[in-house]
N, C-alpha and C positions, 0 to 999 in steps of 0.2 A: 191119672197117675196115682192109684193106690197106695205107693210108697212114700209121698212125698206128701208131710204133714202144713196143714192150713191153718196159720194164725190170720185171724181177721182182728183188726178195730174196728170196731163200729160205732159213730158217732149218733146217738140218738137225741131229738131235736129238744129245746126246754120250751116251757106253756109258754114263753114271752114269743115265740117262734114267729116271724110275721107271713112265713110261707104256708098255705092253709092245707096243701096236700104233703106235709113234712110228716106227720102221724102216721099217716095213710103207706107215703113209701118205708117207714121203717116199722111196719105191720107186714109188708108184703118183705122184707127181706128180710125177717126175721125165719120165715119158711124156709129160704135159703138158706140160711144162715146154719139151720136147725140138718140139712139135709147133707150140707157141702163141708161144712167147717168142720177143724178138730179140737180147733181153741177161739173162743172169740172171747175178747179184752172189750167189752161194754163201755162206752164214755157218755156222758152228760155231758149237755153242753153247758148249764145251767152249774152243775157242780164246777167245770173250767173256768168261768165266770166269775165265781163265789171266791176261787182261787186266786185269781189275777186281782179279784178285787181286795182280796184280804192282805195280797201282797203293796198293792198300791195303799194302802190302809196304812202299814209297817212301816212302809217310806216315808208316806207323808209325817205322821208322828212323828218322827225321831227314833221309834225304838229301835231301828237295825245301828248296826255300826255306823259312824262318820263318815266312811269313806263307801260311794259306790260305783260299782263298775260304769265306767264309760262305753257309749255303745251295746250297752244292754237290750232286752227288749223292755224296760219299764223306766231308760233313761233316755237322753238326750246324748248327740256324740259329746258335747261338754260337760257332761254327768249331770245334768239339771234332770228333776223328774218330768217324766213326759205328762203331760196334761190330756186324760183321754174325755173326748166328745161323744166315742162311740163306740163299741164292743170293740174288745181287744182280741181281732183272730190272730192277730200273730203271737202274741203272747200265747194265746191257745193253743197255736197248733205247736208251739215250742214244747210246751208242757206232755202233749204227745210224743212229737217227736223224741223228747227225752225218755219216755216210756219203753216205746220201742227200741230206742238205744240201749238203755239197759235190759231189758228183755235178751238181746241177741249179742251184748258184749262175752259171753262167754263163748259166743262162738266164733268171735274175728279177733279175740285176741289169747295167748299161748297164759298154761295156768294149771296147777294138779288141780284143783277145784273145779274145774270149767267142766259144763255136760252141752250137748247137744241139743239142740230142740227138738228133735224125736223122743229125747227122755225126758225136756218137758214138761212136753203134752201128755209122758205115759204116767208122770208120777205127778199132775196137777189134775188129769180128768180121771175120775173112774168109774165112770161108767158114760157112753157115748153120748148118750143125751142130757151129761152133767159137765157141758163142757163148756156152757158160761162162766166164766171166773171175773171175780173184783179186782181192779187195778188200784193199787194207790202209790204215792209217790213220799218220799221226804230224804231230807228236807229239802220244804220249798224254795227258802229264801234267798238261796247263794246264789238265782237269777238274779239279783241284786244287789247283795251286799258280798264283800269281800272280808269283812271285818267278823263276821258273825263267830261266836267261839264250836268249837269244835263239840260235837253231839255225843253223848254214850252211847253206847247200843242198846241198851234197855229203854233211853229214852225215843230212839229211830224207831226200834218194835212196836212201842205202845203210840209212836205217830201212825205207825203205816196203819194200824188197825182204829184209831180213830175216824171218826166221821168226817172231816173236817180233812184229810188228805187226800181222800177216798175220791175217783175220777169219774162214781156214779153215785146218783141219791138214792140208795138202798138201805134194808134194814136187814143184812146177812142173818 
């Protein structure tokens, strides 16, 4: 299908990885990747991590708001914070999932703004084998807090482009 443009996420594995052929498959599908894709979205799993962890950091403090959501993923259904044992994939995969959500909200909902993801892809890659792109996110924290005050945009821009949002450890 020629016509029809390929966003990939690709979740590549962090040194703490305890699968030893985890390097190995995302070496080999990076060829793929390189051959098939038109956009691929890079994720760390290690930066996801860093994330969930910074956010469990915020809770614990105090510093978010008073009040936080129930039934979140970093609470308890009685809003108590969750106490994690063990890597946080759900947490993780949510921080994705929201990626891709916004990613493709302009194209499942009505807007003079809104583009297609064929123009995306045409005005984020240019040139075909410059079609890895950085994902970042912000803000983080309203998976958790309800309270948090409302962001400027000038302080959203200089989150998206800090290191510390950013959904891979790279140095653009």
């Amino acid at each position: 299908f020629p016509d029809v443009y390929r966003f990939v996420t690709s979740v590549y594995p962090s040194g703490e990885d305890d699968v030893i052929t985890s390097p190995y498959n995302s070496i080999l599908a990076m060829k793929e990747l390189n051959e098939h894709a038109d956009c691929v979205l890079p994720i760390d799993n290690q930066s996801l991590f860093d994330i969930i962890s910074k956010i469990d950091l915020m809770v614990n403090s105090g510093k978010l708001g008073t009040t936080i959501k129930p039934k979140s993923l970093v609470t308890s259904s009685a809003g108590a914070v969750k106490k994690r044992h063990q890597k946080p994939f759900d947490a993780m995969n949510n921080i994705v999932a929201n990626l891709l959500l916004n990613l493709t909200s302009s194209a499942r909902f009505e807007g003079s703004l809104n583009m297609d993801l064929n123009e995306i892809s045409m005005n984020l890659v240019p040139f075909p084998q410059l079609h890895y792109l950085v994902s970042s996110l912000t803000p983080l924290y309203t998976l958790a807090d309800v309270n948090i005050p409302t962001r400027r945009l000038d302080q959203m821009f200089s989150d998206a482009f800090s290191k510390d949002h950013q959904l891979i450890r790279a140095d653009p």
